[in-house]
PAVOMAR-491734 format. One record per residue (C-alpha): x, y, z. Coordinates in nm, 2 decimals. Each point is the difference from the previous one (the first is absolute). Layout:
// PAVOMAR-491734
east, north, up
X, Y, Z
...
END
This chain:
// PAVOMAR-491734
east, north, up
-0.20, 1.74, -1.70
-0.33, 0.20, 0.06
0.04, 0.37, -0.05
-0.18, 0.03, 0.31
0.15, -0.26, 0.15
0.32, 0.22, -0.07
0.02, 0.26, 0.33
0.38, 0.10, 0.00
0.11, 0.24, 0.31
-0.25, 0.03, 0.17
-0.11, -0.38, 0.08
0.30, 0.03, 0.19
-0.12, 0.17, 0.26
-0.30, -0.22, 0.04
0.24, -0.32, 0.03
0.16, 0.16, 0.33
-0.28, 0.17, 0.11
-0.05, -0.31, 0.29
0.28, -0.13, 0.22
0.15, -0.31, -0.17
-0.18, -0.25, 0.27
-0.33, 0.12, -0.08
-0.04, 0.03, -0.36
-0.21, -0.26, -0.14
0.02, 0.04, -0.39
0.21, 0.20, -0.20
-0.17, 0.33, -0.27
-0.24, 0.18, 0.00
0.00, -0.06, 0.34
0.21, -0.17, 0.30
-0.22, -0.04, 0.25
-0.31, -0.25, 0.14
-0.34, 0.14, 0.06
-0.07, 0.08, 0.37
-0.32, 0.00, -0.01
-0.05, -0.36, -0.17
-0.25, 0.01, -0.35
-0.35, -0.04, 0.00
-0.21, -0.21, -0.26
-0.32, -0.20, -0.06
-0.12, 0.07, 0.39
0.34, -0.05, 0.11
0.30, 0.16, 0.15
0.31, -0.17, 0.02
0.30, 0.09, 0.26
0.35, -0.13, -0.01
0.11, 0.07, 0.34
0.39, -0.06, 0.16
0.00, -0.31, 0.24
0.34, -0.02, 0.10
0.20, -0.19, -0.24
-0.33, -0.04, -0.20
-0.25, 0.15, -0.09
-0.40, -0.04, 0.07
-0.22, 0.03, -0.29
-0.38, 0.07, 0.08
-0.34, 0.02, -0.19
-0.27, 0.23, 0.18
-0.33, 0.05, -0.12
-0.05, 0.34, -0.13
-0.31, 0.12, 0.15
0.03, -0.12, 0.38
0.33, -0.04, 0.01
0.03, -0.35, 0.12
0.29, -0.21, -0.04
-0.08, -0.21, -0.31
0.30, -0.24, -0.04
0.37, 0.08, 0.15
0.33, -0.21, -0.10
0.35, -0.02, 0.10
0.28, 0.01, -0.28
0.37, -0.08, 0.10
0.22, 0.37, -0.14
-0.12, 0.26, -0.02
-0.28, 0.13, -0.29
-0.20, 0.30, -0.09
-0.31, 0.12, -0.23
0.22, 0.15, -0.27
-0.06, 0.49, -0.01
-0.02, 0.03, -0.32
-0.01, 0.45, 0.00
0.17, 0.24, 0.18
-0.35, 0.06, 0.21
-0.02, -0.35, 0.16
-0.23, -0.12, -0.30
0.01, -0.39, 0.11
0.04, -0.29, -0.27
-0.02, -0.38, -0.02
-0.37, -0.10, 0.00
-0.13, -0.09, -0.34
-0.42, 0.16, -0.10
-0.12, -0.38, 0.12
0.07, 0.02, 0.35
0.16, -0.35, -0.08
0.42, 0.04, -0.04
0.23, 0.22, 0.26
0.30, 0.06, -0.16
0.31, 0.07, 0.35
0.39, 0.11, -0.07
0.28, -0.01, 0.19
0.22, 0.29, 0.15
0.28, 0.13, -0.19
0.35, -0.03, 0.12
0.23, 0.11, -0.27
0.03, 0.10, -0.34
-0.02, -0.17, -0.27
-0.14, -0.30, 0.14
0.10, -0.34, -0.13
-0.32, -0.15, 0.07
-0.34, 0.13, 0.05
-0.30, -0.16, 0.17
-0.37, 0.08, 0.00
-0.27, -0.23, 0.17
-0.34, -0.03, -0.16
-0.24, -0.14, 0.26
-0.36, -0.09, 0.00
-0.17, 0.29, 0.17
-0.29, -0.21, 0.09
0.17, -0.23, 0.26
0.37, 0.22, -0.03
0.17, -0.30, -0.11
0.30, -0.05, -0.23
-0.11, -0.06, -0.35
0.34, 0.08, -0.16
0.36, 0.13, 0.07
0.12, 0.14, -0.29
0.42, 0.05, 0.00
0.14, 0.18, -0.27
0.37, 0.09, -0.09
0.06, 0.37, -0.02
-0.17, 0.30, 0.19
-0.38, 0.03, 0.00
-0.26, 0.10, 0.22
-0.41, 0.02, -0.04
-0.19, 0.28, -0.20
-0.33, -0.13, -0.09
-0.21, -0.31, -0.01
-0.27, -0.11, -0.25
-0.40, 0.03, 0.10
0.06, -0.38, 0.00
0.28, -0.06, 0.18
0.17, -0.17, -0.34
0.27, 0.26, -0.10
0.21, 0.21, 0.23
0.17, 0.31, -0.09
0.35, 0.04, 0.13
0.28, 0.28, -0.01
0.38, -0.20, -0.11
0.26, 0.22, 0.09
0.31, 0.02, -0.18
0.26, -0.16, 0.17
0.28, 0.27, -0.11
-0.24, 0.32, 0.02
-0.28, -0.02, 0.26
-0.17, 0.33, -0.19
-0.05, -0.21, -0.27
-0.29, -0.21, -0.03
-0.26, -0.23, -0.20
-0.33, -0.11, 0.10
-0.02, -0.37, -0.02
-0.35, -0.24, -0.05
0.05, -0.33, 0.22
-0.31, -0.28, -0.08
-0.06, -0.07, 0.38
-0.11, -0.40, -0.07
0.35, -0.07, -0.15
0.18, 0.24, 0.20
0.20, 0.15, -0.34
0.10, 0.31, -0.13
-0.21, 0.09, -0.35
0.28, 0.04, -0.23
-0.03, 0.39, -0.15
-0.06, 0.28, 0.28
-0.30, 0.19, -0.01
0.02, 0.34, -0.19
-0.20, 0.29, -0.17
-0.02, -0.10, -0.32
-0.03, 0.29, -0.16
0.33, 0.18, 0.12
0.22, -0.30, 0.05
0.29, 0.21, 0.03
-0.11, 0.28, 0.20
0.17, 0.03, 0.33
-0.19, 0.17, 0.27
0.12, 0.03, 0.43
-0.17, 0.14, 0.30
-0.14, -0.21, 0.30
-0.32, -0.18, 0.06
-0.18, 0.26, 0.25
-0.36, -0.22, 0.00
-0.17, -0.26, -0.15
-0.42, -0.11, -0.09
-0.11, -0.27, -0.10
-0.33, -0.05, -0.22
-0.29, -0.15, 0.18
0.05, -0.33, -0.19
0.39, -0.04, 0.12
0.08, 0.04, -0.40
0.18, 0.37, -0.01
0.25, 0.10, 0.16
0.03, 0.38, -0.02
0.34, 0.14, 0.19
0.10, 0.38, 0.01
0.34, 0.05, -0.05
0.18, 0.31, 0.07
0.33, 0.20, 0.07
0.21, -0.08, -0.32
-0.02, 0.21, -0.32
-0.41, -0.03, -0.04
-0.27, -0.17, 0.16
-0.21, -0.26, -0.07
-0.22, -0.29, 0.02
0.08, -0.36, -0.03
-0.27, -0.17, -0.06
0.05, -0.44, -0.01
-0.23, -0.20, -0.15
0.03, -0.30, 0.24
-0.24, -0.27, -0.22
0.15, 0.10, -0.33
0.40, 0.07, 0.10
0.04, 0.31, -0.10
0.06, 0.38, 0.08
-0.04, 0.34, -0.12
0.18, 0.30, 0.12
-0.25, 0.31, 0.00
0.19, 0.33, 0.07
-0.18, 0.29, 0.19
0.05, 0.35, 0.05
0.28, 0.14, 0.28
-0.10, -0.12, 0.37
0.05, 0.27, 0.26
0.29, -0.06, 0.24
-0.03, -0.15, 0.34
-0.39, -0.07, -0.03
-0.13, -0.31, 0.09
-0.14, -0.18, -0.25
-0.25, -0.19, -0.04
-0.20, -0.19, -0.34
-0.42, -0.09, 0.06
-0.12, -0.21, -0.32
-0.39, 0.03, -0.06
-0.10, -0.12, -0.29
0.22, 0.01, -0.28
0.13, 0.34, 0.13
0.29, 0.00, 0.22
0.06, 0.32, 0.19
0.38, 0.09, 0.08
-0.02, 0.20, 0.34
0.20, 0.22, 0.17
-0.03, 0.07, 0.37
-0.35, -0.09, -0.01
-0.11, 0.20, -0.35
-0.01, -0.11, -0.35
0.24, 0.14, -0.22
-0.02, -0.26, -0.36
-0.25, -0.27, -0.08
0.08, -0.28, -0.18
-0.28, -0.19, -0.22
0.16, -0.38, 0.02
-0.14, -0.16, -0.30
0.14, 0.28, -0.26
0.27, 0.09, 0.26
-0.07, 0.42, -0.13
0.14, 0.22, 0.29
-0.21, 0.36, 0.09
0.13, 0.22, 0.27
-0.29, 0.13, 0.27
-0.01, 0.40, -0.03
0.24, 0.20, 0.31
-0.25, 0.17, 0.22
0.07, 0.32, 0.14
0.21, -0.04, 0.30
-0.21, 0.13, 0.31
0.15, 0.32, 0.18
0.18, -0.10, 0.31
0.11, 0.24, 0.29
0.35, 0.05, -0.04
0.24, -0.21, 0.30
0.35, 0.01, 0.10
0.12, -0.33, -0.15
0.03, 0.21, -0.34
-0.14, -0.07, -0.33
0.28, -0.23, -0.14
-0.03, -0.26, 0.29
-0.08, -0.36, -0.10
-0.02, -0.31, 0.21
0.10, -0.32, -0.09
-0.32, -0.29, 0.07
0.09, -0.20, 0.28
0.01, -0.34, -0.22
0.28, 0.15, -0.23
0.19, 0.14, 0.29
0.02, -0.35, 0.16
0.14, -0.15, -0.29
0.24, 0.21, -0.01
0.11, 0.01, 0.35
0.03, -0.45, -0.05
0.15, 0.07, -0.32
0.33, 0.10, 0.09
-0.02, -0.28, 0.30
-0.06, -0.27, -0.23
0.23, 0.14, -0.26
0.30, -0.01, 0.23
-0.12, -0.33, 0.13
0.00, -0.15, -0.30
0.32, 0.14, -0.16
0.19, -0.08, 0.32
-0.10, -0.35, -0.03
0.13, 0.00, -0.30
0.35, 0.12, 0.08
0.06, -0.25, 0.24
-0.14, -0.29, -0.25
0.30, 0.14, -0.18
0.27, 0.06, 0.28
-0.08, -0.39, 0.11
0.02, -0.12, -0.35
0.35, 0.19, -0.03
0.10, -0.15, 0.37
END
C-alpha cells in the first residue's frame, strides 16, 4: 500500500461528507464535479435527466452545444479535491473517463466508463471486483489512476494503475519509492495539473503534517513531498508556473516547491498590517464556507449510510 495512499482517520470524514445517493466515487473525495471539466476547447457536463443522465460537449469559447448524449443511470465527471477540482479528461482531449454514484460501503463491484470525448461514446466499461473509484488519468488516456478501498477499513487505501485498452488492474500499487513504509494522513484540499496532463500535484492537509502528492501519470509513480504547517481554516489553493509550485493560503504564498528536485523553501511572514480594533475579539475565527458544508452533509450522509447498514443487518437476521 502507498504511504500516501495510506490516510487513516481522517478520510473518514471525506467518505460521509455527501448523502449516500449522491456520492459518486469513494476517497479523496465523494462527490461529482458540478461544474463539468474543461479540456482541449471543451467543457463537458454530466447533467441529471430523470432516470438518466445527459452528457454534453459545448465549445469553450462561444458556448455552443458541441455534442449532447443520453446514458441510461445515472453518471458523473468524477471531484477529485475537496475544492471541486474536476477529473476524468485525459491532456488529449481524446478519453472521458465517468463513475457511478456510491450506494454503500464496501462495494462489491465498481464501475467506471471511459468514453470517447470526441463523439461521447462508450469506448469501454470497465467492472472491477472490490471498491474503487477514479483519481487520475494519463495525458494519453492509456492508464487510469484509481483509489481501492479496503473492504474491512474504508481509511485504508492503495492507489491502483488500470491499462485503460485492457481494462486491468497493473499488478503492484503505485508508491514513493523512497519511503515505502512511511505512513502519512490528511485530505486532499486541491489539486493542478501540469500543462502537459503529466503531474498531478495534490495538497494534502489536516493529519499529522502536510504535504504534496505529486503522481507521475506516464511513468506510474508517486512521491510524497512534505511542507511546512498550513494555517487553519484557510483556503487553499496550489498555482504551478514553471517548475515552481506555489502552496497558497487564502490567496498568499506561504512555501514554494521547485518540482524537479522537490526542495521545499518557506516565503518570509510579512508584518501583519495594523487593524482598528472590532467587537468580534481577537480570538475569532471563521470556518470557509466549503469546509463548513462538508461538515454540515457529513453527519447526513454518515447517519444515512450507517443506518442502511443496520437494517442490511436486521433483514439478514429476520
Amino acid at each position: 500500500m502507498t504511504p500516501c495512499a495510506r490516510r487513516p482517520l481522517l478520510i473518514a470524514l471525506f467518505l460521509f461528507a455527501f448523502p449516500a445517493a449522491a456520492l459518486a466515487d469513494g476517497p479523496p473525495v465523494g462527490g461529482w464535479a458540478e461544474g463539468g471539466v474543461v479540456g482541449a476547447g471543451s467543457r463537458y457536463m454530466a447533467l441529471p435527466a430523470g432516470p438518466g443522465t445527459l452528457l454534453e460537449r459545448l465549445s469553450v469559447k462561444s458556448g455552443r452545444l458541441l455534442r449532447t448524449h443520453y446514458l441510461k443511470g445515472h453518471r458523473g465527471i468524477p471531484m477529485v479535491a475537496l475544492d471541486g477540482t474536476p477529473g476524468g479528461l485525459s491532456a488529449d482531449g481524446r478519453t472521458l473517463v465517468l463513475s457511478s454514484p456510491r450506494t454503500s460501503y464496501p462495494q462489491r463491484t465498481s464501475t467506471l466508463y471511459v468514453r470517447n470525448a470526441g463523439n461521447l461514446t462508450l469506448r469501454r466499461r470497465i467492472t472491477l471486483r472490490g471498491d474503487f473509484s477514479f483519481d487520475a488519468i494519463s495525458p494519453d488516456g492509456a492508464t487510469l489512476y484509481l483509489i481501492q478501498l479496503s473492504p474491512r477499513n474504508f481509511t485504508r487505501y492503495a492507489v491502483r494503475a488500470l491499462d485503460t485498452g485492457s481494462g486491468r488492474l497493473v499488478a503492484k500499487p503505485v508508491v514513493d519509492r523512497r519511503e515505502p513504509d512511511e505512513a502519512m494522513r490528511g485530505l486532499p484540499y486541491t489539486r493542478v495539473m501540469s500543462p502537459d496532463g503529466r503531474y498531478a500535484y495534490t495538497l494534502y492537509g489536516g493529519g499529522d503534517k502536510p504535504f504534496v502528492h505529486a503522481l507521475d501519470t506516464r511513468r506510474r509513480s508517486a512521491a510524497c513531498i512534505d511542507i511546512p504547517r498550513i494555517p487553519n481554516n484557510a483556503q487553499m489553493s496550489l498555482r504551478l508556473k514553471g517548475r515552481r509550485l506555489t502552496v497558497l493560503a487564502d490567496h498568499m504564498p506561504i512555501s514554494y516547491v521547485d518540482t524537479a528536485t522537490r526542495k521545499v523553501s518557506s516565503v518570509p511572514k510579512a508584518a501583519p498590517p495594523q487593524q482598528a480594533a472590532t467587537g468580534s475579539g481577537s480570538g475569532s475565527s471563521t470556518l470557509p464556507a466549503w469546509r463548513v458544508g462538508g461538515l454540515a452533509t457529513a453527519a447526513v450522509g454518515m447517519a444515512a449510510m450507517l443506518g442502511a447498514r443496520r437494517r442490511r443487518a436486521g433483514d439478514a437476521r429476520s
